[in-house]
N, C-alpha and C positions, 0 to 999 in steps of 0.2 A: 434473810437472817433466820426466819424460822425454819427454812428448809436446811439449812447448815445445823441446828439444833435439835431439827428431829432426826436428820441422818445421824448423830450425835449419840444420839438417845436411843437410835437402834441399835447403831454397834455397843455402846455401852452395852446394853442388856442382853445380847446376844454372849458379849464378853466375861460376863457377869456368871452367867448358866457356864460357858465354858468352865471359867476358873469352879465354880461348886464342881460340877461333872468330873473334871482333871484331877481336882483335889481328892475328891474322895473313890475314886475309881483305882481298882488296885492293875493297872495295865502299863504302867507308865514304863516298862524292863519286862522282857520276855528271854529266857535263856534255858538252856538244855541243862543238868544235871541229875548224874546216876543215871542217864540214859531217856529221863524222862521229862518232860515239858513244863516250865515253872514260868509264874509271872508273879509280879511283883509290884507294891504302888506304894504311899508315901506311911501308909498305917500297918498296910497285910501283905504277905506272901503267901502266894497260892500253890501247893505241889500237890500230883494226883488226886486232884480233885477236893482236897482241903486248903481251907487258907488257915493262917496261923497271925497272931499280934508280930508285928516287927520286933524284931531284939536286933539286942547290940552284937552280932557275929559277928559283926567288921572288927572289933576292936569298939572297946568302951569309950575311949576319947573319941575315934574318927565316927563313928557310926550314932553316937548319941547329938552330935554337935551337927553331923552331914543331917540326917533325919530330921530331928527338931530346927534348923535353922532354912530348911526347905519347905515345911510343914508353915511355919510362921509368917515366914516371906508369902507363902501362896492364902492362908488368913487373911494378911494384913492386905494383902494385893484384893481379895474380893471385898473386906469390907469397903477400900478407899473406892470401889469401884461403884457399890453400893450407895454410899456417901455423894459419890459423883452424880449417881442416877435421880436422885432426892434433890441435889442441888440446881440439878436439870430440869426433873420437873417443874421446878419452881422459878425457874426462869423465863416459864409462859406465863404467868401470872404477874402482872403488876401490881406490887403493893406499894404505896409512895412511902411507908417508914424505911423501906428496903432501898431506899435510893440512890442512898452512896454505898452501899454493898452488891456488887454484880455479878448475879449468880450465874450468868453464863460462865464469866469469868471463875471463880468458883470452881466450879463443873471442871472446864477444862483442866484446873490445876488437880482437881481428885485424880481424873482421868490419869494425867502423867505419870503423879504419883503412883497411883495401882500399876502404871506401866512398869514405872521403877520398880515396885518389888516385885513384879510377876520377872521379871526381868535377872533381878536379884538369887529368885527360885529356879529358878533355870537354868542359870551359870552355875549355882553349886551344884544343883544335881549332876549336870551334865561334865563338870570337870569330876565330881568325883566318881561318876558310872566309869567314865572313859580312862581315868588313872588308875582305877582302884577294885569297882568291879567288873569291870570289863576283861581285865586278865585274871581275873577268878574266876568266870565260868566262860564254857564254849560254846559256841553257838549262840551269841548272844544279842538282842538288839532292841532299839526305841520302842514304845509300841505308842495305841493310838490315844492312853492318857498325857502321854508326857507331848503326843504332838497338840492336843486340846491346849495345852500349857501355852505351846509358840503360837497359835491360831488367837489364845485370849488377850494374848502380850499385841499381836493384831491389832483386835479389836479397840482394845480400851487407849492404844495409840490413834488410831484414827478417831474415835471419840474426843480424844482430848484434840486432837484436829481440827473438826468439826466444832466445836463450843468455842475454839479460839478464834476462825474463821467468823463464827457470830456476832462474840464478841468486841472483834475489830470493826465488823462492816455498823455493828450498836452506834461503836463511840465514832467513828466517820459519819454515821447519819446527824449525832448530837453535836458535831462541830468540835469534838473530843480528841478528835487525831491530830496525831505529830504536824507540828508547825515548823515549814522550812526557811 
């Protein structure tokens, strides 16, 4: 059980640092314009050696909603992630007030959840690069922020993995498992 909790607790925090690194790294889109080399992430666009704050170029509805609803998803996906790792830790400690509350269990469902939204953040970016800016510029493609994104969506699924795995073999030791 504990080794299913600390594998747990590693991918979590490993997932954890991804999602911050992904989020705020402006690499997530690398593409060619006016000849010269630009990347781009979920805050800044980088050209010739300057970055600049994101504006709404796309269009003020698709690009204020694309941005912000990407931005928030990858938020809420670190905090649940965080949350997860808190309720983790805490699930090596025995407190008897805590007794009907099972924080492996817990753990695993932050985990899912931060899966869901990382998961969430991913699919919009990625439909709207591939529909929208993808045939606006040439030469253009994923870079290594936006794979940290799929790598942390990884991690914090196998976390929730692991903490569910513990959780099971918990309530199978306490005579808690499904009766057939």
């Amino acid at each position: 059980m504990y080794s299913f909790m600390g594998g747990g607790l590693f991918c979590a925090m490993v997932g954890n640092i991804l999602l911050v690194v992904s989020t705020a790294t402006d690499y997530w889109m690398q593409y060619r314009l006016s000849g010269s080399f630009a990347h781009q992430g979920l805050w800044r666009y980088c050209m010739s050696g300057k970055c600049y704050m994101q504006t709404d170029s796309i269009g003020y509805h698709l690009g204020h909603t694309y941005w912000n609803a990407t931005r928030a998803f990858m938020i809420l996906s670190g905090m649940s992630c965080f949350a997860g790792i808190i309720a983790g830790i805490l699930s090596f400690a025995h407190f008897s007030a805590f007794e009907r509350f099972n924080r492996s269990f817990a753990a695993g469902i932050m985990f899912f959840v931060s899966t869901l939204f990382v998961l969430l953040a991913m699919a919009i970016y990625t439909g709207v690069t591939v529909n929208f800016l993808g045939k606006r510029f040439g030469d253009w493609r994923f870079s290594w922020s936006y794979i940290l994104g799929w790598v942390a969506l990884l991690m914090t699924f196998f976390a929730g993995i692991f903490y569910m795995c513990a959780y099971r073999m918990h309530e199978c030791r306490r005579g808690g498992g499904p009766t057939r």
